[in-house]
C-alpha atoms as one frame of an Amber mdcrd trajectory, in Angstrom:
protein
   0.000   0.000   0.000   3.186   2.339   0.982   4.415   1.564  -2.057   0.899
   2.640  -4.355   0.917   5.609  -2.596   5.083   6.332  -3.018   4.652   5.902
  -6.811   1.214   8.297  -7.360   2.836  10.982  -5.340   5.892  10.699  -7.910
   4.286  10.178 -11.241   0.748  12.118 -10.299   1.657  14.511 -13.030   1.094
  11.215 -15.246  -2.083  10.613 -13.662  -3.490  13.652 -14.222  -2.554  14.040
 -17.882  -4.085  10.323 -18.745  -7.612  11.818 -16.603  -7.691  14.041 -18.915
  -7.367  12.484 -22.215  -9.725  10.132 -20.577 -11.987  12.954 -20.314 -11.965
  14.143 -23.288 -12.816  10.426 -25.101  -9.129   9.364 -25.370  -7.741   5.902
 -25.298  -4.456   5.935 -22.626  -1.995   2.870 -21.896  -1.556   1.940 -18.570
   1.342   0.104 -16.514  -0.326  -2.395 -14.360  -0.192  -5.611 -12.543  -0.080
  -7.364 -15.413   2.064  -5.420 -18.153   0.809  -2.984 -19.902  -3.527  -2.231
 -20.168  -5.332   0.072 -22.763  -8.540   2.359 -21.140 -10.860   4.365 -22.050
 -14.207   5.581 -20.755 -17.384   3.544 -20.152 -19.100   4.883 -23.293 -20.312
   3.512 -26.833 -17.070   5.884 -28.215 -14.388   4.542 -25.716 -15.392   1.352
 -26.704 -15.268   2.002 -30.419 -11.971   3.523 -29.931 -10.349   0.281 -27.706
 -11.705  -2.102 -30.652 -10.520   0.094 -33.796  -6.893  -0.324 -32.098  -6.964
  -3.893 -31.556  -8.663  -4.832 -34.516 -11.134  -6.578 -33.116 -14.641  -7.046
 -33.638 -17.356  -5.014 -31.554 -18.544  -8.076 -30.778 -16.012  -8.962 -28.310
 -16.628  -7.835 -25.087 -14.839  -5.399 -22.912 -14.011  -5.341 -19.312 -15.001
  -3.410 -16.923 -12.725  -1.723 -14.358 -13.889   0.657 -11.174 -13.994   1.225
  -7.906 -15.110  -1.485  -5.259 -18.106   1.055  -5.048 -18.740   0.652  -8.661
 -17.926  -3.105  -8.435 -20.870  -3.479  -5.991 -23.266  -1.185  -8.144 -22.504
  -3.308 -11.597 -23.076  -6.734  -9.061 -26.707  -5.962  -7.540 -24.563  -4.494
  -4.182 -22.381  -8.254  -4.397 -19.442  -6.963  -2.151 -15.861  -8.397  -4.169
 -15.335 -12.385  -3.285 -12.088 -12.731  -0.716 -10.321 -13.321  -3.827  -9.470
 -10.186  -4.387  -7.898  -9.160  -1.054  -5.513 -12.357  -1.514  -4.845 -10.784
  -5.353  -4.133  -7.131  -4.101  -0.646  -7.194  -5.906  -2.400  -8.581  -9.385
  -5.477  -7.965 -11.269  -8.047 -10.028 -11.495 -11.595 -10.459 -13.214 -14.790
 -11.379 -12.032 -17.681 -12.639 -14.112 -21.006 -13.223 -13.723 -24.562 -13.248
 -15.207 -26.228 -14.117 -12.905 -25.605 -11.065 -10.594 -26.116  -8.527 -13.163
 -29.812  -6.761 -13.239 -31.835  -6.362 -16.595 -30.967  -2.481 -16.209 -26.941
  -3.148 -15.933 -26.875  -5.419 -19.019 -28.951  -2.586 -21.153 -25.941  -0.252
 -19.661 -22.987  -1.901 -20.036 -24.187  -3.287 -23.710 -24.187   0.102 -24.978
 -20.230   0.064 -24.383 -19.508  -3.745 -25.543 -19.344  -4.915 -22.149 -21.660
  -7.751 -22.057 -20.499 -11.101 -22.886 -22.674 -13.418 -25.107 -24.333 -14.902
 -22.398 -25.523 -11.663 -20.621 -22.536 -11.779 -18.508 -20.159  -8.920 -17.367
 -16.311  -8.905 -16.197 -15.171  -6.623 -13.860 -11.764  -6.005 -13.413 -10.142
  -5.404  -9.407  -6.547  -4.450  -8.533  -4.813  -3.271 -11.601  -2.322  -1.575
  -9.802  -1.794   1.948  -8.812  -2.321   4.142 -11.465  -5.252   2.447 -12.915
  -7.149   2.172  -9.634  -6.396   6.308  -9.244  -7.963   6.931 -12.910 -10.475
   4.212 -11.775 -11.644   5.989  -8.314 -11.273  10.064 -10.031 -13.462   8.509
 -13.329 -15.968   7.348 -10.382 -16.137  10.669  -8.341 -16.302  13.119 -11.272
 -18.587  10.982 -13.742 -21.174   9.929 -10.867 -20.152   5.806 -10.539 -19.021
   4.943 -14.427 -16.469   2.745 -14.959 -13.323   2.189 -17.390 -13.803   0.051
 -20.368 -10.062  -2.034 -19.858  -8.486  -4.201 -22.616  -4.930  -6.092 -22.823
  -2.660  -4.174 -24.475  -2.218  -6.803 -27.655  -3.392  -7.031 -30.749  -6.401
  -9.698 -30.864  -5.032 -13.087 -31.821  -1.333 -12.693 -31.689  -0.993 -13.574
 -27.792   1.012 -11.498 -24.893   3.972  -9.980 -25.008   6.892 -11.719 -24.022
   9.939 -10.598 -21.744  11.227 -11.031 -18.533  10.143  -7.347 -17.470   7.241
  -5.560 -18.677   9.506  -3.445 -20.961   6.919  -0.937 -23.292   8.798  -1.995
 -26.252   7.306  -5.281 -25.964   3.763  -4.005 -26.891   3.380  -3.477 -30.711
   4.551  -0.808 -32.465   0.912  -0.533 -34.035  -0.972  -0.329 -30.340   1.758
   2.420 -29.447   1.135   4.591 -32.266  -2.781   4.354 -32.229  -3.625   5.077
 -28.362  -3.610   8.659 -27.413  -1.540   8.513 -24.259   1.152   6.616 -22.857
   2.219   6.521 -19.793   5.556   6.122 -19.848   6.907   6.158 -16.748   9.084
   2.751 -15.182   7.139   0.070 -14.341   6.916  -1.348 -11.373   5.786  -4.779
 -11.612   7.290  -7.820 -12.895   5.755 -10.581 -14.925   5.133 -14.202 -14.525
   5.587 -16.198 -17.691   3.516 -18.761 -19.267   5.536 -21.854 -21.194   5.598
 -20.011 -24.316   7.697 -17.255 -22.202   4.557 -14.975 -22.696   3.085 -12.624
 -19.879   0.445 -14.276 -18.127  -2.917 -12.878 -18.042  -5.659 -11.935 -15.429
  -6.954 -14.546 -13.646 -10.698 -15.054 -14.686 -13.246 -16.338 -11.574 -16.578
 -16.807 -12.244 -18.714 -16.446  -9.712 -22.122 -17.912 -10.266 -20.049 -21.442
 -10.274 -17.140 -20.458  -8.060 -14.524 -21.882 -10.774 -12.269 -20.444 -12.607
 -12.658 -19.612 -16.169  -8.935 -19.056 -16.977  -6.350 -19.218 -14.528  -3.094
 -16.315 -13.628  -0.362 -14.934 -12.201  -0.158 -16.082  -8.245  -3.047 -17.867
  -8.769  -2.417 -21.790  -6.956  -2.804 -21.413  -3.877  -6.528 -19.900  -4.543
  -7.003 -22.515  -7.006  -6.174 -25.636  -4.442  -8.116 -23.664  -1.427 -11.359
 -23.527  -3.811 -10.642 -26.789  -4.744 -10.489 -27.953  -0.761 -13.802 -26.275
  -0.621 -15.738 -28.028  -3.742 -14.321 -31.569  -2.249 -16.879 -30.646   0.807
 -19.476 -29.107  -0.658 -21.210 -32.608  -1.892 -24.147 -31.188  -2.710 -22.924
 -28.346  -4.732 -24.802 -25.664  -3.500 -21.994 -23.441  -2.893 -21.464 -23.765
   1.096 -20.456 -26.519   3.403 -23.376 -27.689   5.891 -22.248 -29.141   9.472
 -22.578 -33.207   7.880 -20.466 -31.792   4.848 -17.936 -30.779   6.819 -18.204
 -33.382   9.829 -17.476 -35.872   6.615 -14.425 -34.084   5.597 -12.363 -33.672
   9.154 -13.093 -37.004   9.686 -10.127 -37.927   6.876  -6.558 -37.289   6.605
  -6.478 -34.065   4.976  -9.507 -32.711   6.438  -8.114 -32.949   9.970  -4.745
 -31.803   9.510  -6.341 -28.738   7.830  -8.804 -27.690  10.031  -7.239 -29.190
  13.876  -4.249 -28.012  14.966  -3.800 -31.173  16.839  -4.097 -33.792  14.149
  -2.869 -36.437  16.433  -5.999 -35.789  19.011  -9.200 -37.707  18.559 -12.140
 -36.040  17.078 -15.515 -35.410  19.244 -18.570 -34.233  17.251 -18.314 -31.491
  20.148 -14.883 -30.477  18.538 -15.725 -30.774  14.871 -18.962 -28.086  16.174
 -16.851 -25.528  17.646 -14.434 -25.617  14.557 -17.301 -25.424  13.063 -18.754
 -22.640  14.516 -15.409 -20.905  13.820 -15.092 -20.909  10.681 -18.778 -20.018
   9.978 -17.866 -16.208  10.691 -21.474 -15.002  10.088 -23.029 -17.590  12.139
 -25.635 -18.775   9.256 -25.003 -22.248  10.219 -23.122 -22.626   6.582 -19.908
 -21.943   5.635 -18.970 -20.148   2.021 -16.222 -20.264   0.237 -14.717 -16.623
   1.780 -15.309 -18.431   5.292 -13.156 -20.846   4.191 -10.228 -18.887   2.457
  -9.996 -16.784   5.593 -10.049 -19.628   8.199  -7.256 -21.509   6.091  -5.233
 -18.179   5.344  -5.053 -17.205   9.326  -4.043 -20.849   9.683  -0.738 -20.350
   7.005   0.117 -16.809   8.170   0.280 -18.668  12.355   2.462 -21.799  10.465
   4.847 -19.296   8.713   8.433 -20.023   9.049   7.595 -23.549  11.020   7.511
 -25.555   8.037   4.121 -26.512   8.952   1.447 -28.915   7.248  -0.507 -26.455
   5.641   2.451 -24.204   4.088   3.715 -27.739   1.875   0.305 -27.992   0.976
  -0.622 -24.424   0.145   2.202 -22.582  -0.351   4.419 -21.650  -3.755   6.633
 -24.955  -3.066   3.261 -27.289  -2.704   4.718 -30.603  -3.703   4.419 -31.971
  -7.439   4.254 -35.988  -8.491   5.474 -37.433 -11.137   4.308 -40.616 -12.452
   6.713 -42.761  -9.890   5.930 -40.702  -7.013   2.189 -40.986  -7.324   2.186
 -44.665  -8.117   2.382 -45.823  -4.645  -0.459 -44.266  -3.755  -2.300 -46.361
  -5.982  -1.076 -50.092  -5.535  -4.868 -51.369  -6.098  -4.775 -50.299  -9.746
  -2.825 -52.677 -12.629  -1.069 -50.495 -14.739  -3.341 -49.827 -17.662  -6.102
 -47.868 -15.059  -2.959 -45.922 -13.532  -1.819 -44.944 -16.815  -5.051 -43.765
 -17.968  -6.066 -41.907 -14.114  -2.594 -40.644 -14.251  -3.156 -38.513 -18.007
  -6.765 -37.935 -17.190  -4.932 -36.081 -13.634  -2.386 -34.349 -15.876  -4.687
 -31.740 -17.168  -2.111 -29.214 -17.995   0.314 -32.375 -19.707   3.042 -31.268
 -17.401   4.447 -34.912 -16.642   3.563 -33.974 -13.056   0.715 -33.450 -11.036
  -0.010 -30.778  -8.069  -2.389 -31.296  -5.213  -4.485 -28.982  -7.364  -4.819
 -31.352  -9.949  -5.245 -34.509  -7.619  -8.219 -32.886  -5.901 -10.027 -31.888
  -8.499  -9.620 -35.669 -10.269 -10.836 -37.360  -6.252 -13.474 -34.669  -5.995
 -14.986 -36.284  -9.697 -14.561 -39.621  -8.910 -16.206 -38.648  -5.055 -19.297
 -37.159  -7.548 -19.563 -40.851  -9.850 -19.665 -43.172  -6.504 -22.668 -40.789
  -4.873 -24.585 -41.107  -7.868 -23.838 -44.373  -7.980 -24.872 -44.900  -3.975
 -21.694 -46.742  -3.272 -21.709 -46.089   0.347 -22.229 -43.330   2.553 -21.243
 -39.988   2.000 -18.532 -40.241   5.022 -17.404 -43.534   3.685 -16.745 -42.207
   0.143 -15.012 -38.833   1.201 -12.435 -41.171   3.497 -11.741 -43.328   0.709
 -10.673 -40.583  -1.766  -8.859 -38.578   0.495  -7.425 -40.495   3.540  -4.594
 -41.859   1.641  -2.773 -38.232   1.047  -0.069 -37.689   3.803  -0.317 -33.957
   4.119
């Protein structure tokens, strides 16, 4: 936050010269979390403008970026998910249809920013200089938003570079936006395997997946994984017998007890419970969750503790050997095939990420199939993990 505020006070000659361009209908590029971002105004013309530079069609939706004010106002008063105080240092977009009012969509489709299924995205965190223009766009122009694009031609992928150097955006998105700001960056990218910048993340949340995954993104991705493993019933919270059949295995007990070693009372598993379930609605959500498990890493760190090698940047990875003695009871053939249907990303390893999400579906196929209880099926699929 120090930091933001450092870098405005230095470069707010910048900001105010790209607020006004904005102002005036002008297109500006922006240094943010994630390289380099065009904006313009929430209008039909800004939106117009963004598309004419990429070549793209009109078509193609636009994201929205704004205040958390804004954010609320475009999500029928939906405060941000937890997500995006975990993401502060990286932007991140939110999607939904479902949240978005009759009157919004009739809005935002005036400035291409409605997706084909009535859907919006609204961008959070962008960094420092596209949050200001964000929150001065917001006071002066009564709660409208920016209309934010990658700064890339359509079709010919990120830039690539170890640093998010200008010169890496094309010469033909330079030369058509109105304003740079050209000032040193002060982020650094995270590559993809083709060496390219990695985009926002992308989390929908009418399902609570995400669309397209990020930069810094997997230790959100195994939590919310974590969380879909208990919800059996997919409603989008964890009820007391969802989550009594969870801490009853390996990995649920070693997440949520301190004391893994300590046998488990149904009077214990309630006041966990009850702890996690922060607004006392006798359900727990997916932010209940995140929070409970974050305060849990930030009391482990530096102790090398449970959660950290499960959660952390340096989770642990299996390759083929590794993860074969988990799985004795299959011949080879049904390893081979479990282990590439695991592999989603074709890595030659897989991440606790990955293994979840592959136990969670075959968790789903034995409770439609009513192959024992619910508790019975969860210990199965999960007790064997040492975490």
């Amino acid at each position: 936050m120090t930091a933001g505020l450092n870098l405005l006070q230095t470069y707010s000659s910048e900001v105010e010269k790209a607020f006004d361009v904005l102002k005036d209908g002008g297109t500006v590029l922006v240094p943010t979390a994630l390289g380099w971002t065009l904006c313009a105004m929430e209008t039909p013309e800004g939106a117009l403008a963004l598309n004419a530079i990429k070549h793209r069609p009109d078509s193609k939706p636009l994201g929205l970026v704004g205040t958390e004010e804004a954010f609320k106002a475009a999500f029928g008063g939906k405060s941000p998910p937890v997500l995006a105080e975990f993401c502060y240092d990286v932007c991140i977009a939110f999607v939904s249809q479902e949240l978005v009012s009759d009157e919004n969509r009739l809005r935002f489709g005036k400035s291409c920013a409605v997706g084909p299924k009535g859907e919006i995205a609204f961008w959070l965190n962008c960094g420092p200089y596209y949050n200001k223009l964000a929150q001065l766009v917001d006071e002066e122009f009564d709660g409208r938003c920016l209309l934010g694009t990658s700064g890339n031609t359509t079709g010919n992928g990120n830039p690539k570079g170890e640093t998010f150097d200008l010169n890496a955006v094309e010469i033909g998105i330079r030369d058509a936006v109105d304003y740079i700001m050209d000032i040193p960056h002060y982020s650094s990218p995270e590559l993809d395997e083709f060496g390219r910048w990695l985009s926002a993340p992308m989390f929908d949340m009418d399902t609570l997946m995400f669309r397209r995954k990020g930069k810094h993104m997997k230790k959100v991705e195994t939590i919310m994984s974590l969380f879909n493993g208990m919800d059996h019933d997919g409603d989008q919270t964890v009820s007391l017998d969802e989550f009594t059949a969870f801490v009853k295995t390996g990995v649920g007990k070693k997440i949520f007890f301190s004391d893994a070693g300590k046998a488990l009372s149904d009077q214990d598993i309630k006041e966990v419970f009850r702890s996690v379930d922060k607004d006392h609605s006798g359900e727990i959500d997916f932010d209940e969750c995140y929070v409970f498990i974050e305060t849990r890493l930030k009391q482990e760190e530096g102790k090398n503790g449970k959660l950290a090698s499960l959660f952390g940047t340096n989770a642990p990875e299996y390759n083929k050997e590794e993860l074969r003695k988990y799985f004795l009871h299959k011949n080879d053939e049904d390893f081979e095939n479990m282990f590439q249907e695991m592999d989603v990303d074709q890595s030659g390893t897989v991440d606790f990420y990955e293994v979840f999400k592959y136990e969670k579906k075959v968790k789903d196929k034995l409770m439609l199939a009513n192959e024992g209880t619910e508790e019975d099926i969860v210990s199965k699929s999960f007790s064997r993990w040492d975490v």
